[in-house]
C-alpha positions as CSV (number, residue, x, y, z in Angstrom):
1,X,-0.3,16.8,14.1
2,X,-1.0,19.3,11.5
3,X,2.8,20.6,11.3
4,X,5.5,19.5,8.2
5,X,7.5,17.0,8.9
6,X,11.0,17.3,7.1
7,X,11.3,13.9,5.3
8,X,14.7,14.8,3.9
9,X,16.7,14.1,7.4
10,X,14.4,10.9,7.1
11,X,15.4,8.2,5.1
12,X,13.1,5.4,6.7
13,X,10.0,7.5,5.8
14,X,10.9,8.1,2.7
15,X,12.0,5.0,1.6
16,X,8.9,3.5,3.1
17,X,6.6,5.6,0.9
18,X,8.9,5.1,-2.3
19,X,8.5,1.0,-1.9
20,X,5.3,1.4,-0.8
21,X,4.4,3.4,-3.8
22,X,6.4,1.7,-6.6
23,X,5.2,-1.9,-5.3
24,X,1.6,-0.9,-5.5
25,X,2.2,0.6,-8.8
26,X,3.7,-2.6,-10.1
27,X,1.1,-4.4,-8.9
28,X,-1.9,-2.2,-10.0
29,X,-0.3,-2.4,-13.0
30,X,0.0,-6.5,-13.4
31,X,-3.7,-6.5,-12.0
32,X,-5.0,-4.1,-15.0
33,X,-3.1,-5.5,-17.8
34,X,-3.4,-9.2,-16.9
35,X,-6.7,-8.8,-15.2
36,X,-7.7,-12.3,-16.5
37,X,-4.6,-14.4,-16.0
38,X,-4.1,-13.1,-12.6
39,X,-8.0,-13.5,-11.7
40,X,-7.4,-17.2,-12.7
41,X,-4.7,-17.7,-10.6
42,X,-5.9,-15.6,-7.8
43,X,-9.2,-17.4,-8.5
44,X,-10.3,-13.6,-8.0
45,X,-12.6,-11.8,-10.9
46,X,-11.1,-9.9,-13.0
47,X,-13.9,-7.0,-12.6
48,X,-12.0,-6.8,-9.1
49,X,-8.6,-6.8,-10.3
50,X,-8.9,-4.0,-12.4
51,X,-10.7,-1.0,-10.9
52,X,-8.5,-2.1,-7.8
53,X,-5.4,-2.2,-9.9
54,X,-6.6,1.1,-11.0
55,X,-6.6,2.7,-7.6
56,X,-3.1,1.0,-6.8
57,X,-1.7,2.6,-9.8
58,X,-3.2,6.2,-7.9
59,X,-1.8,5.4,-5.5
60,X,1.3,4.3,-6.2
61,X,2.1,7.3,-8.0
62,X,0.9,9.3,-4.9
63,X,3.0,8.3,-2.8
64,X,6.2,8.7,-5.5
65,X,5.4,12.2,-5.2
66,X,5.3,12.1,-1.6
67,X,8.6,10.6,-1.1
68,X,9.8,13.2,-3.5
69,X,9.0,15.6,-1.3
70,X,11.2,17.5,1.3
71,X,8.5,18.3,3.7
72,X,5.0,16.3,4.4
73,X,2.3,17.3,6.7
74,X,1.9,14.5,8.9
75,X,-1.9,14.1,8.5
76,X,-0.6,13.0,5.0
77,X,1.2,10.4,6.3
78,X,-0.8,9.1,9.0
79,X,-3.3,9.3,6.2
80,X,-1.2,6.7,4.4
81,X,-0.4,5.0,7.4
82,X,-4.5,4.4,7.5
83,X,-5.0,3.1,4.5
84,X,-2.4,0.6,4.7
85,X,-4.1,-0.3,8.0
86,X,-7.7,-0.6,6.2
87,X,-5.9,-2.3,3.1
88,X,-4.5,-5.1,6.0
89,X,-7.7,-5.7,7.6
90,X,-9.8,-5.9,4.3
91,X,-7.5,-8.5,2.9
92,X,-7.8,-10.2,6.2
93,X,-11.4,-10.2,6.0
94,X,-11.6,-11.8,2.4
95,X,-9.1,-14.5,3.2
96,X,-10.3,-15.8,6.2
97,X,-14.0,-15.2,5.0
98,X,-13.5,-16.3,1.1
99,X,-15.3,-13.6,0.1
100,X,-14.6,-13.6,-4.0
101,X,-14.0,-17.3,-3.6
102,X,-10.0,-17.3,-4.0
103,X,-8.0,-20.1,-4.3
104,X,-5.8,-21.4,-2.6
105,X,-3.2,-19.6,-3.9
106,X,-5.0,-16.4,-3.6
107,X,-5.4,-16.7,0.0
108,X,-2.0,-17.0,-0.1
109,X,-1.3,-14.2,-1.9
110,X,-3.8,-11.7,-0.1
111,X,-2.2,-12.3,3.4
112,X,1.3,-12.6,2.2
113,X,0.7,-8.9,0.2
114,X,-1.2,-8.1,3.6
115,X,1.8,-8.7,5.7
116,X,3.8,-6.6,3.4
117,X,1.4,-3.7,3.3
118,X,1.4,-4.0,7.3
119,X,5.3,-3.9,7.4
120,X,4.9,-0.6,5.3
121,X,2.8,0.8,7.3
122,X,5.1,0.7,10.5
123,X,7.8,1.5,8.6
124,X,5.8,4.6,7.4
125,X,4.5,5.5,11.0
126,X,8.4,5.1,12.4
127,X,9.4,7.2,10.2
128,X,7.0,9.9,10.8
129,X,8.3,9.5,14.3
130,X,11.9,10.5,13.6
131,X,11.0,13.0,11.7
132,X,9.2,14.1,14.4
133,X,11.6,14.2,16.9
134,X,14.4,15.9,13.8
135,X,12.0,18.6,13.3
């Protein structure tokens, strides 16, 4: 599991870890600079929003580079594939909990973004698959 993977021959994988990174920047960068609005919306605090729009920014840009890249180990990308999965259930958790007391339209929001992150993620892992089976 260890080995490269060529991601070049790939298109799914990289094109999974491109959206997935330059949504997650996007968002990260909504949730830092309009921490407040979006809180109020969300009904989420904005001491959430940004340190969590911080790390989606990180990560974001880390998985540009990825996709950028010609080769990946897969640990790398089932590393990604991870925390997408943790991402999914933690957002599950705090919508069907209320944790953070969101509103209506920020339980919306959470499991819609969920489903998206869990769409990347199988993308992602697919895509480590045929590459793979290329290498």
């Amino acid at each position: 599991m260890g080995r490269t993977v060529p991601i070049h021959r790939t298109p799914l994988l990289r094109w999974a870890l491109a959206v997935d990174g330059a949504v997650s920047a996007v968002n990260g960068l909504i949730y830092v600079a309009l921490a407040a609005a979006v809180g109020g919306l969300l009904g989420l605090p904005a001491t959430l929003l940004v340190p969590v729009g911080a790390f989606l920014i990180l990560y974001g840009a880390g998985l540009a580079v990825m996709s950028g890249r010609s080769r990946l180990r897969a640990l790398a990308v089932l590393a990604v594939v991870e925390l997408n999965a943790i991402w999914v259930v933690a957002s599950l958790v705090v919508a069907a909990t209320g944790w953070f007391d969101p509103s209506t339209i920020g339980v919306v929001w959470i499991v819609l973004q969920a489903a998206v992150v869990a769409g990347f993620a199988v993308a992602q892992l697919a895509g480590l698959r045929r590459a793979r089976a290329g290498a």
